[in-house]
C-alpha positions as a printed Julia matrix, in Angstrom:
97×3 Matrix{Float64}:
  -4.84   31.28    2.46
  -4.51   27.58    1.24
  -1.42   28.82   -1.54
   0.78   26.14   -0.11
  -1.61   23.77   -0.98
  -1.05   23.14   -4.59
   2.0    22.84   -4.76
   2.37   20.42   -2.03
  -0.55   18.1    -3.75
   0.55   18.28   -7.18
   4.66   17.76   -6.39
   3.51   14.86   -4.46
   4.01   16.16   -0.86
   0.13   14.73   -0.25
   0.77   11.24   -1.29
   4.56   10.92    0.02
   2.75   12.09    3.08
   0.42    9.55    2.98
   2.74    6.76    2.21
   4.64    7.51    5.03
   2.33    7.63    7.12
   0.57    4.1     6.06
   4.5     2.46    6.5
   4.43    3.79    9.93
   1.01    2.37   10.48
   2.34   -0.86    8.93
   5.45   -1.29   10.81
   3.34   -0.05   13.96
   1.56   -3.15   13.03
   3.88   -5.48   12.87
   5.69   -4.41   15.85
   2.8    -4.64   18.34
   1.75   -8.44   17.05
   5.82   -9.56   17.41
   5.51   -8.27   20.7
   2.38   -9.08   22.34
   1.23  -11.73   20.12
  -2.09   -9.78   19.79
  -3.79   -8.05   16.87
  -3.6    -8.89   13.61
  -1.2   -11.28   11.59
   0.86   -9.45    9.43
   0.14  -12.31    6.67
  -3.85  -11.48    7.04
  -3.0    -8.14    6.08
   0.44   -7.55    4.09
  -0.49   -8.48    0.54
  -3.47   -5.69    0.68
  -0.75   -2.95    1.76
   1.58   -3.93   -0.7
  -1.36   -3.47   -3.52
  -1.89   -0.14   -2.38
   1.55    0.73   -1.99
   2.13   -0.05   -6.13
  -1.41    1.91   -6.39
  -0.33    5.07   -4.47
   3.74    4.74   -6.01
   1.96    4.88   -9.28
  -0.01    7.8    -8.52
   3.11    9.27   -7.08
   4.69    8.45  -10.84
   1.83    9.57  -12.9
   2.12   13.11  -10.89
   5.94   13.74  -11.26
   5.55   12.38  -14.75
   7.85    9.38  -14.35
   8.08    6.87  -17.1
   4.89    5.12  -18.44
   6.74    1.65  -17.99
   7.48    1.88  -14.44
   3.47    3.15  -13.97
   2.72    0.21  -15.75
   5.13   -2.23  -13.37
   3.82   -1.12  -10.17
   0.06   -1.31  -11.71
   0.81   -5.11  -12.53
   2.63   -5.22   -9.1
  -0.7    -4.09   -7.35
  -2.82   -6.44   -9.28
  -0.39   -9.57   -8.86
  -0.72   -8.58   -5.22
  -4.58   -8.07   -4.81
  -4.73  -11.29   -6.88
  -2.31  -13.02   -4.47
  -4.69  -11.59   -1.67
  -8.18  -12.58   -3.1
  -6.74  -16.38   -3.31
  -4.82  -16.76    0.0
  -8.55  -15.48    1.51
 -10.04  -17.9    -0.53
  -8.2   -20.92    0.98
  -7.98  -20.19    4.29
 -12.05  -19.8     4.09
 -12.16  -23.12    2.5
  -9.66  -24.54    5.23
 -12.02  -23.51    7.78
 -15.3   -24.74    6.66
């Protein structure tokens, strides 16, 4: 019933799938705030995608059995990004005390 399914999760149909679907969402985004000047800031929001971006890419790697060192580049990528995240926050909270 489900054979399909394997093989589309473990060649990385699932999470190309699901990183398509989040740029959509993203650009979908982006879009509707240059437009109507409503919703969220793509700066409030922008560094957290592009963590989990490296974070699912690296899943995407580990699957197809990519190259350790490009695993490990997009897991630094997604931690200088959640880093870069945590400390913009951080300042605009203090800005607005």
């Amino acid at each position: 019933m489900v054979a399909w399914l394997e093989p589309w999760v473990v060649g990385g149909g699932l999470i190309d799938t699901i990183i398509a679907v989040t740029l959509l969402e993203v650009a979908a985004l982006v879009i509707y705030h240059h437009k109507t000047k409503r919703g969220l800031a793509p700066r409030d929001y922008l560094l957290n995608v592009a963590s989990g971006m490296c974070l699912m890419l690296a899943l995407r790697c580990t699957m197809l059995g990519n190259s350790w060192y490009l695993i490990a580049a997009l897991l630094t990528g997604a931690g200088v990004a959640h880093t870069a995240d945590i400390a913009w926050r951080l300042r605009q909270r203090a800005q607005n005390r």
